[in-house]
C-alpha angles and dihedrals in degrees: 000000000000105000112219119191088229097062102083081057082049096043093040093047083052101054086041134100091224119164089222137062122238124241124197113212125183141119115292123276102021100117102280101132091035097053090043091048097050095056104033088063086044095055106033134038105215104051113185115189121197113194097197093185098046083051091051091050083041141039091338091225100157091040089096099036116136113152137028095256081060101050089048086046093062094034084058088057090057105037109354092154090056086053092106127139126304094265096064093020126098117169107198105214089198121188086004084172093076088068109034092173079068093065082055086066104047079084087061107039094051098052084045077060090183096128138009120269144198126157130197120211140187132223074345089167094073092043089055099051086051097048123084119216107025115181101224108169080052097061135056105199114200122191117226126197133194134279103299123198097268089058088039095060088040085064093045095062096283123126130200099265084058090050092049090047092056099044094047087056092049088052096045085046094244129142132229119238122282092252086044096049096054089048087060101032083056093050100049090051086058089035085059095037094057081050102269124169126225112282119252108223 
């Protein structure tokens, strides 16, 4: 399982009671989809997943959607039988930005409290500008970024009491050993050739 540092705020808005649903915003392809749907099956039984920019390539279901009895209408079409009660029902709002009338009715579906609900976006800055009526005491965006060099070594074999070690040493001003730092060092070249950015310590 690849560890990323936003998953405890995921995991902890999840088992939460909050009045607004979460939106994960972030550049496409960093791991959004992959992180919300690992903890959302972990945490809930019944895990519903709406790709809204696969539906708007596709069958355009949501196009159309207004009110809440609509939107539950089309989500019975695609996994009735996973429609249970809040507590064991998440409802995955993906790629919310390809139907910004959609982020309207976050305000809506959350007073209507019946399911769970989280919802990823992309480039979602520039869709909320251009929507009108944003409900914005109804919404918690939190940006994403991709994979940096301490989950990238976390991914590479290292663990956390590794990490701390490291970073204890950087801020006394002490090296690594010669072998150690050409493990690193190694690392973080084919950390930078797969498009890595620099690490935030």
């Amino acid at each position: 399982m690849l560890y990323r540092k936003i998953q405890p705020y995921i995991e902890s808005y999840l088992k939460s009671d909050s009045n607004k649903v979460l939106i994960i915003d972030g550049a496409r392809q960093i791991g959004k989809t992959f992180i919300i749907r690992h903890v959302g099956q972990q945490l809930f039984e019944n895990y519903i997943e709406l790709n809204f920019v696969e539906d708007q390539n596709g069958p355009k279901l949501f196009e159309q959607v207004r009110t809440v009895k609509d939107f539950y209408f089309q989500v019975s079409t695609i996994a009735g039988e996973k429609m249970g009660e809040k507590k064991d029902t998440l409802i995955f709002l993906d790629e919310i930005q390809a139907y910004p009338h959609l982020l309207t009715m976050l305000k809506f579906l959350k007073q209507d409290d019946r399911y769970s609900y989280i919802a990823s976006g992309s480039l979602l800055g520039v869709t909320l500008k251009k929507t009108s009526s944003i409900p914005i005491g109804s919404i918690e965006v939190k940006r994403m970024y991709p994979l940096d060099f301490e989950e990238f070594l976390l991914a590479n074999g290292f663990n956390r009491f590794a990490i701390d070690t490291m970073h204890e040493k950087f801020l006394a001003g002490e090296s690594l050993d010669a072998a150690m730092h050409g493990k690193v060092m190694d690392l973080f070249k084919k950390y930078l050739l797969i498009g890595g950015r620099c690490p935030t310590l």
